[in-house]
N, C-alpha and C positions, 0 to 999 in steps of 0.2 A: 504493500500500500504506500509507503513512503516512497521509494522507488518510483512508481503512478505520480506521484506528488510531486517533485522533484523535475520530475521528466515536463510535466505541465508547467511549472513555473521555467524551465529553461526555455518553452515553446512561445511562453506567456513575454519573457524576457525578449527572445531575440527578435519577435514579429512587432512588438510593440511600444519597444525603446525607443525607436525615431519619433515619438509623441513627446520624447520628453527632453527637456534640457540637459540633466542633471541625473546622475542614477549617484545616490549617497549610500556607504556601508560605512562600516564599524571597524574593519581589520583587516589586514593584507592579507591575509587570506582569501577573504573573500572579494577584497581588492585585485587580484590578480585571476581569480574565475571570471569575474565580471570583465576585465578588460580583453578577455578572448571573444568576447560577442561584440563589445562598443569602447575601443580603447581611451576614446577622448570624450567620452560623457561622465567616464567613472570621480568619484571624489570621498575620500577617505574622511568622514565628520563623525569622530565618535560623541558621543553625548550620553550625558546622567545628571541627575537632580544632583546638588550640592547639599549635604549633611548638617544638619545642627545636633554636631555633637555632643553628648551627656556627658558631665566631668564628672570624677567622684563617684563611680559605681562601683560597685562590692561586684569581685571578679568571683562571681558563684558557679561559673563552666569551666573547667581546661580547656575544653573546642566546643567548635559551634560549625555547624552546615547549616546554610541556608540554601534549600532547595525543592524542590518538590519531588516527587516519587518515583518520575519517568527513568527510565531502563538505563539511557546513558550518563545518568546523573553516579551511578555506579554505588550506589549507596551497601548492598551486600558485600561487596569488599572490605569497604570501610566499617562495617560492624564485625569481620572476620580478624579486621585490624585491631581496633576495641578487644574483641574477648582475648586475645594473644596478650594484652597487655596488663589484664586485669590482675591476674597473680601477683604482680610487682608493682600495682601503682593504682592509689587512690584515684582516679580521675571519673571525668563524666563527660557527655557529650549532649548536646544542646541541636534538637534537627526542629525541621518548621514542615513534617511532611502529615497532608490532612488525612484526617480518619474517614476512608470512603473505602467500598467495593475496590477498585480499583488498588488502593494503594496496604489492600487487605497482611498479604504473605509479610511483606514490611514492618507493619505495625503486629504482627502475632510476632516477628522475630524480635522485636524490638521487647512485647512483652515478656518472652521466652529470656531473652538476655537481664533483663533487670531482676527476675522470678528467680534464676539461678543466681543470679549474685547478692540478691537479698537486701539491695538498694537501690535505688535509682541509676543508672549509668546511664544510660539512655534516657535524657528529656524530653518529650516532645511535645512541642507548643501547637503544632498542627498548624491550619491555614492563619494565617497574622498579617495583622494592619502592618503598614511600610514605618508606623513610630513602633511598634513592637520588634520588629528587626532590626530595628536602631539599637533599642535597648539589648538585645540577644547577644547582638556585635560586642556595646560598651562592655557585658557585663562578661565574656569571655576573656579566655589571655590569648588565644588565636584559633583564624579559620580554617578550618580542611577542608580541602577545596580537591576531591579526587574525578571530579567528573570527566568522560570520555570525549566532551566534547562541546564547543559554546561559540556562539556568534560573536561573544564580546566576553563576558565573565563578569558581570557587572559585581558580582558577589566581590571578588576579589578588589573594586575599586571601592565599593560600603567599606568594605573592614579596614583598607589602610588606610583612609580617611577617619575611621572610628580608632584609630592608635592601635590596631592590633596586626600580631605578624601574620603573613598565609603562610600556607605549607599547600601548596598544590602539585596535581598533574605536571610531569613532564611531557607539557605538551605545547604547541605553540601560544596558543593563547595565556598561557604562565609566561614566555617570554616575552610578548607583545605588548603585556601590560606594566609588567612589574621591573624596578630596577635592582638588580639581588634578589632573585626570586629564588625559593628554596621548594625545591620538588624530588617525587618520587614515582617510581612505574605505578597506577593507578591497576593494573591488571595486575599485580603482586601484593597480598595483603600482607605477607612479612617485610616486602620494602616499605608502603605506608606504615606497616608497625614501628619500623626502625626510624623514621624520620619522624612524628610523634614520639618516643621514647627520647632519643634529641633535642626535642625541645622541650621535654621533662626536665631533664639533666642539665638546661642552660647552655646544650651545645651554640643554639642561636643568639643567642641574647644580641652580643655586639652587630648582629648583622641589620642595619636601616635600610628597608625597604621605602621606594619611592614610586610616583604613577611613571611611567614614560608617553600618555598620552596627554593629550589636552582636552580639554571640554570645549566642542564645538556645537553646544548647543546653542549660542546666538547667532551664530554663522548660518547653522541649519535653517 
């Protein structure tokens, strides 16, 4: 079905681009598909809301994902990451995925996971207001960010705007956005275990992450 999808919007793209001025994306990635159908329409404008950041919040998470439930978001890694680490380490992990049909296997794993360890490790706040993911951000000491794959990663530009480190995907969108970005195979949940365990231990501490991009949302 997505295949179906995909295939229509590149038919949708190439027949009906000459309507338009301007084709705007998010990332060189997607900046460089686009320019194989209209090289000089294409224009790189990434854009996001600006944060009013919370000072002074009680850091009540070690991680936090913000995400929803979908498949490439890769979250059963990242809970295989979790329970590897639980014998050594007090921690918890803070998701935003909603209690539906849909996102059913998820949240019984997620019950299954806190029921054997006999406290909370797994928080989950479900569907939330964009000031509740503010607060999720402030109130962690950094994001896990293992997802397969993202147009932009907007997650990754909340948290370092909200003063917290990521730890993402080794994948391009970790390095498109971030300056010192600290990642791991997102298909290996002993590598995700081992670079969480790292930033248990302070391996990061000195490392200051920074955006590489700019906000072109008045330009847009």
């Amino acid at each position: 079905k997505k295949n179906i999808k995909y295939f229509f919007y590149y038919i949708w793209l190439k027949y009906f681009i000459r309507n338009v001025d301007v084709i705007a994306c998010q990332t060189n990635n997607i900046y460089n598909a686009l320019k194989k159908i209209r090289p000089n329409k294409v224009l790189i404008l990434p854009f996001f809301e600006k944060i009013e950041v919370i000072k002074e919040v009680n850091k009540k998470h070690v991680f936090c994902y913000v995400s929803s439930g979908e498949k490439h978001k890769n979250l059963p890694n990242l809970f295989k990451a979790i329970k590897q680490l639980l014998n050594k380490y007090d921690l918890n992990l803070a998701v935003t995925i909603e209690d539906c049909e849909f996102n059913k296997v998820l949240i019984n794993e997620i019950n299954k996971i806190n029921e054997n360890a006999n406290k909370s490790v797994i928080v989950n706040y479900g569907l939330v207001s964009k000031e509740k993911i503010i607060e999720i951000y402030s109130s962690s000491k950094a994001l896990v960010f293992p997802s397969l794959f993202e147009s932009l990663g907007l997650p990754l530009i909340e948290a370092n705007m909200c003063g917290i480190q990521v730890l993402s995907s080794d994948l391009s969108y970790s390095h498109e956005l971030l300056n010192f970005p600290i990642v791991f195979n997102p298909n290996e949940p002993k590598d995700i275990a081992k670079t969480l365990e790292n930033f248990i231990n302070g391996r990061f501490k000195d490392i200051k992450q920074s955006l590489k991009i700019d906000n072109k949302l008045d330009e847009l």
